[in-house]
SENU-803632 format. One record per residue (C-alpha): x negated, z, y; residue in one letter. Coordinates in nm, 2 decimals, always signed. Layout:
BEGIN
<doro east="X" up="Z" north="Y" r="A"/>
...
***
This chain:
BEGIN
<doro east="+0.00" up="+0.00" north="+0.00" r="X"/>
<doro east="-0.12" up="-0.09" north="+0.36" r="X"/>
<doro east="-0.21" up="+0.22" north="+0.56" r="X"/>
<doro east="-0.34" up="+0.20" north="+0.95" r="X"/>
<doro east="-0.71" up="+0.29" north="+0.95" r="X"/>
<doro east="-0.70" up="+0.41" north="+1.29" r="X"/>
<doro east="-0.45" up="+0.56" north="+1.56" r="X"/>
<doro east="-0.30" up="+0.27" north="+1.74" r="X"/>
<doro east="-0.32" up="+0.33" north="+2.18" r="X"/>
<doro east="-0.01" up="+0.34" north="+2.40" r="X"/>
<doro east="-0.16" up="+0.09" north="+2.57" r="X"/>
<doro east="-0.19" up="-0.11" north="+2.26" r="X"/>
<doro east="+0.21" up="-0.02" north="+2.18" r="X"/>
<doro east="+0.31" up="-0.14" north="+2.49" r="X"/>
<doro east="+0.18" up="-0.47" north="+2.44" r="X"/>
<doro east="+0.34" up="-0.51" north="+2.11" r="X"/>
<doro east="+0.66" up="-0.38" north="+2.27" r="X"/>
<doro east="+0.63" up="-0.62" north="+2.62" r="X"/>
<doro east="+0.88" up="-0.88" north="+2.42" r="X"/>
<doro east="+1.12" up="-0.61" north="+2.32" r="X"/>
<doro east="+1.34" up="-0.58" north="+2.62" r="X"/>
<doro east="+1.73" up="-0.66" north="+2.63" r="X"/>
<doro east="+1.81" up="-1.00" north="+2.85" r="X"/>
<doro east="+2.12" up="-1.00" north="+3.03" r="X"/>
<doro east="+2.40" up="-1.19" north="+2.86" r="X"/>
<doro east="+2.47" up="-1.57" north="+3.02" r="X"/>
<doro east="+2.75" up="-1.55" north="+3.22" r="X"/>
<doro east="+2.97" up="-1.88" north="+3.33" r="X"/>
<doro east="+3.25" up="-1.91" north="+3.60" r="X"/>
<doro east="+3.60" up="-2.04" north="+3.48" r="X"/>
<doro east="+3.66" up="-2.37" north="+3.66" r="X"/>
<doro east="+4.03" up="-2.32" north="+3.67" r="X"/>
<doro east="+4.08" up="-1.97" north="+3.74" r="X"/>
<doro east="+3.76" up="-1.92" north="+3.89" r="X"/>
<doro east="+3.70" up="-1.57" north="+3.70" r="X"/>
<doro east="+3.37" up="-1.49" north="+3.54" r="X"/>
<doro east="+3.29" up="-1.48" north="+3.15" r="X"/>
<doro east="+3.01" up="-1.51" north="+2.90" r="X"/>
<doro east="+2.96" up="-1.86" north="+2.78" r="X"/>
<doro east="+3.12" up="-2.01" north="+2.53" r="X"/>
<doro east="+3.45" up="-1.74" north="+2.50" r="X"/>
<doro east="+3.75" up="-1.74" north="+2.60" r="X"/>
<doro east="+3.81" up="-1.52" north="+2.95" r="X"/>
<doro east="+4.01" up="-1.23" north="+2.93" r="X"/>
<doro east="+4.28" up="-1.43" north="+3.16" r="X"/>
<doro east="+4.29" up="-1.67" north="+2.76" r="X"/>
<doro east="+4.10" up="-1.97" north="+2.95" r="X"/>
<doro east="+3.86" up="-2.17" north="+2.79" r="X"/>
<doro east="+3.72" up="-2.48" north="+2.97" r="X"/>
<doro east="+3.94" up="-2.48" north="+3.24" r="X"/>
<doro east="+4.26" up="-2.46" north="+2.94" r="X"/>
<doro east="+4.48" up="-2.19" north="+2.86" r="X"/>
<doro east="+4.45" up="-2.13" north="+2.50" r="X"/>
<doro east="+4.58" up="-1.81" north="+2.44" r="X"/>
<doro east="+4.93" up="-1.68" north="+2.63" r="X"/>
<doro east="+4.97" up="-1.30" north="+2.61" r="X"/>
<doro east="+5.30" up="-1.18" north="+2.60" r="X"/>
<doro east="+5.46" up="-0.95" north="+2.88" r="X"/>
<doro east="+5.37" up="-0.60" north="+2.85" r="X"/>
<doro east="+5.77" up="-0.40" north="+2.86" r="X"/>
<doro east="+5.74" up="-0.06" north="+2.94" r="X"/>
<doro east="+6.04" up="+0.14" north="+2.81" r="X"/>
<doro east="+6.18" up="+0.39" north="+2.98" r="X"/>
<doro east="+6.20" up="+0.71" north="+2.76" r="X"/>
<doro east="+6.51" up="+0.93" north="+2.75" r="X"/>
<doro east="+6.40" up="+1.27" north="+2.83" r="X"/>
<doro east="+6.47" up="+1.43" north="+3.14" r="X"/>
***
């Protein structure tokens, strides 16, 4: 089994590390509705390229009957 001869430096870690960082997601702007969203989903409005795919229904509220 491999084991590390010697201690390896923080400098050292660092470098192996310097790739490691999170990169921001790619963000695109709707061309219908204008609204911001990450590329290649549908927007939380259910537009995709400008097209509504997906129609949400109305949310209801009902009223309750205590008072």
């Amino acid at each position: 089994m491999a084991v590390a001869k010697s201690r390896k430096s923080r400098a050292r870690r660092g470098m192996r590390r310097a790739h490691s960082a999170l990169s921001a997601p790619a963000l695109s702007v709707d061309a219908a509705t204008g609204e911001t969203h990450r590329r290649h989903h549908v927007s939380p409005d259910g537009y995709y390229k400008g097209r509504q795919v997906v129609v949400r229904k109305p949310v209801v509220e009902e009223e309750s009957g205590e008072e």
